[in-house]
C-alpha positions in Angstrom: -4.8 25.9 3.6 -1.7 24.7 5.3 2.1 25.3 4.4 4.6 23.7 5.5 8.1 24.5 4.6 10.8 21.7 5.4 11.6 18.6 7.4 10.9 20.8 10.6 7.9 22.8 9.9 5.9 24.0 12.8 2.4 23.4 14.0 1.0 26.1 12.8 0.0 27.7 9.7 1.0 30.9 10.6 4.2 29.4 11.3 4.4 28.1 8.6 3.9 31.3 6.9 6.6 33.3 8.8 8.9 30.5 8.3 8.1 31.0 4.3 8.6 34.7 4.6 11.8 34.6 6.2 12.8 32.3 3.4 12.1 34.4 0.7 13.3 37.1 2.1 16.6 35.3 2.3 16.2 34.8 -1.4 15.0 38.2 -2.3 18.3 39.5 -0.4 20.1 37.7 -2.1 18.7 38.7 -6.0 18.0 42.1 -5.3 19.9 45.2 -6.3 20.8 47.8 -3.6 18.6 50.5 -6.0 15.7 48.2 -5.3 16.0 48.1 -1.4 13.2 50.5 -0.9 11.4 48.1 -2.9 12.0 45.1 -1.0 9.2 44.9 1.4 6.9 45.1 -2.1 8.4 42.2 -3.8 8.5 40.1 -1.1 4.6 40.4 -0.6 4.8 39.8 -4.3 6.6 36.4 -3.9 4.5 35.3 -1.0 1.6 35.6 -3.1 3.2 33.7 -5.9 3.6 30.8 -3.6 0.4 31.1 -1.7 -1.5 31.0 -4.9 0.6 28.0 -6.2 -0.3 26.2 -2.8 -3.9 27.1 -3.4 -3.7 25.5 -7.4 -1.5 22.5 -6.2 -2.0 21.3 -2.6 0.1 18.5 -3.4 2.6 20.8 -4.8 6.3 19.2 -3.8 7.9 21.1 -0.6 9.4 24.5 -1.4 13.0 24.0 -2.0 15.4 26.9 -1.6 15.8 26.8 -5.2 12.3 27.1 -6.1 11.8 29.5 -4.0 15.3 31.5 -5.1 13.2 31.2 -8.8 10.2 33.2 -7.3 12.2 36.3 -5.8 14.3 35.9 -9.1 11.1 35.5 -11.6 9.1 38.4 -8.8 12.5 41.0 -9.1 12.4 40.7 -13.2 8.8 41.5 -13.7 9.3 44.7 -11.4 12.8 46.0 -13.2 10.7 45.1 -16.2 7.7 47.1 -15.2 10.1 50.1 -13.7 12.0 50.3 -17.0 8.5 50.4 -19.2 7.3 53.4 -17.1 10.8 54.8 -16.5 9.6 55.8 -13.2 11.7 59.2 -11.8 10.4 61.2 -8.3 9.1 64.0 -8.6 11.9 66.3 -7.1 14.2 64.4 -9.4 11.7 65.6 -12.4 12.2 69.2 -10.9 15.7 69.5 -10.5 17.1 67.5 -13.5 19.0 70.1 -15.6 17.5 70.4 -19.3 18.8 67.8 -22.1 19.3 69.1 -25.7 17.1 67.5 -28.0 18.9 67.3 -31.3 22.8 67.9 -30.5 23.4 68.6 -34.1 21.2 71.8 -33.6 21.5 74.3 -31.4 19.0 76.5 -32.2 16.5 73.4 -31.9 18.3 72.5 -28.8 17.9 76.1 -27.0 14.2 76.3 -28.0 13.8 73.1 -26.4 15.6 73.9 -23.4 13.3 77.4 -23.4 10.3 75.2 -23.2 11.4 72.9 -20.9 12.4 75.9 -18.0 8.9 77.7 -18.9 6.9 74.6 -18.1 9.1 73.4 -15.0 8.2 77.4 -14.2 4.4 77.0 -15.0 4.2 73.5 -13.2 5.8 75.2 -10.2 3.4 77.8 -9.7 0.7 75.4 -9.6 -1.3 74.4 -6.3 0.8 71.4 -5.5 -2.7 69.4 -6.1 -2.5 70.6 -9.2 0.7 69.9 -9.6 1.3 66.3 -8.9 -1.8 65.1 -11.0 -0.4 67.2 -13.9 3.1 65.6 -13.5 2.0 62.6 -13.3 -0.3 63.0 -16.1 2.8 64.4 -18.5 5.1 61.3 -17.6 2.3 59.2 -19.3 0.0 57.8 -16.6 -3.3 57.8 -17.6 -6.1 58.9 -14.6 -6.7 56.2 -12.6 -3.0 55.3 -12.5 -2.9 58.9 -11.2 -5.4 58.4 -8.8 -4.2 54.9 -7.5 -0.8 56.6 -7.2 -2.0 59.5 -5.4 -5.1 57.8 -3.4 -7.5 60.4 -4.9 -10.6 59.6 -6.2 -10.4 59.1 -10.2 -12.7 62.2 -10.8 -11.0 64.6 -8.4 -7.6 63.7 -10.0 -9.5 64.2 -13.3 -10.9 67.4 -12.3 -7.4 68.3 -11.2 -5.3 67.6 -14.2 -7.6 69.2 -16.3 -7.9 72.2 -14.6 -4.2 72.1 -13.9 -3.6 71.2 -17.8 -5.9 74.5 -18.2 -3.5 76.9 -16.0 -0.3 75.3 -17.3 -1.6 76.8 -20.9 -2.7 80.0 -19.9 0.8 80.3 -17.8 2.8 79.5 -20.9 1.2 81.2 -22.9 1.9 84.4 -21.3 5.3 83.3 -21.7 5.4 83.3 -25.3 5.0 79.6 -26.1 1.7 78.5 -27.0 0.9 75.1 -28.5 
């Protein structure tokens, strides 16, 4: 498969791909919000394979304008806010440290159980084995095993093995503080 990008493409395809990639980049730079920077290596590999796989479909396929490829990093930098904002994605340490939210502000004795429960479990999670402790995390902010395990490059029944088990102490530890399901 050959790209070529441009009146003055190079030789090679290789070229051709680094001249692509510094392209998109360009666009990506230019889309992307400064809270997505870390990101930016990501969605660039994510527009690249956009393209490539367009190439693939559509040899034929009309040169890659800077507009169309503007569209890509634009179209590639949605679907990740999209996908960040559907898992509400938070670090872990930012999990840990983030100061307890009242649940009902109209009650305050609803509000200070809640708040009760929330510094016994950040308590109980900490005194896990940090194993333990990020499959369990994870687990509670909604990912389901093998997310965990993809996330944490474990295999699915040792992150299994460790949620459960870590599920297991978390009980037992809250339960000794007084709250029990």
């Amino acid at each position: 498969m050959e790209l070529r990008h441009g009146p003055a493409a190079e030789a090679s395809p290789d070229a051709g791909l680094e001249t692509l990639r510094r392209d998109l980049g360009r666009a990506l730079a230019s889309v992307c919000p400064p809270s997505l920077a870390d990101r930016r290596e990501d969605l660039l590999q994510v527009a690249m394979m956009r393209v490539v796989e367009l190439r693939k479909r559509d040899p034929g396929h009309a040169e890659l304008s800077p507009a169309y490829l503007y569209r890509v990093a634009y179209t590639a930098l949605v679907d990740e806010l999209r996908r960040v904002g559907a898992r509400k994605e938070v670090a872990l340490d930012e999990v840990e440290q983030a100061p307890v939210q009242p649940v009902a502000p109209g009650d305050p004795e609803r509000s200070a159980g809640a708040a009760q429960i929330a510094r016994a479990v950040r308590d109980c999670l900490q005194g896990l084995v940090q194993d333990r402790r990020l499959a369990v995390t994870l687990h509670l902010q909604g990912h389901t095993i093998p997310e965990a395990a993809e996330l944490l490059g474990w295999e699915s029944k040792r992150t299994e093995n460790l949620i459960y088990r870590g599920l297991s102490a978390l009980r037992a530890c809250l339960t000794t503080k007084g709250i029990t399901p």
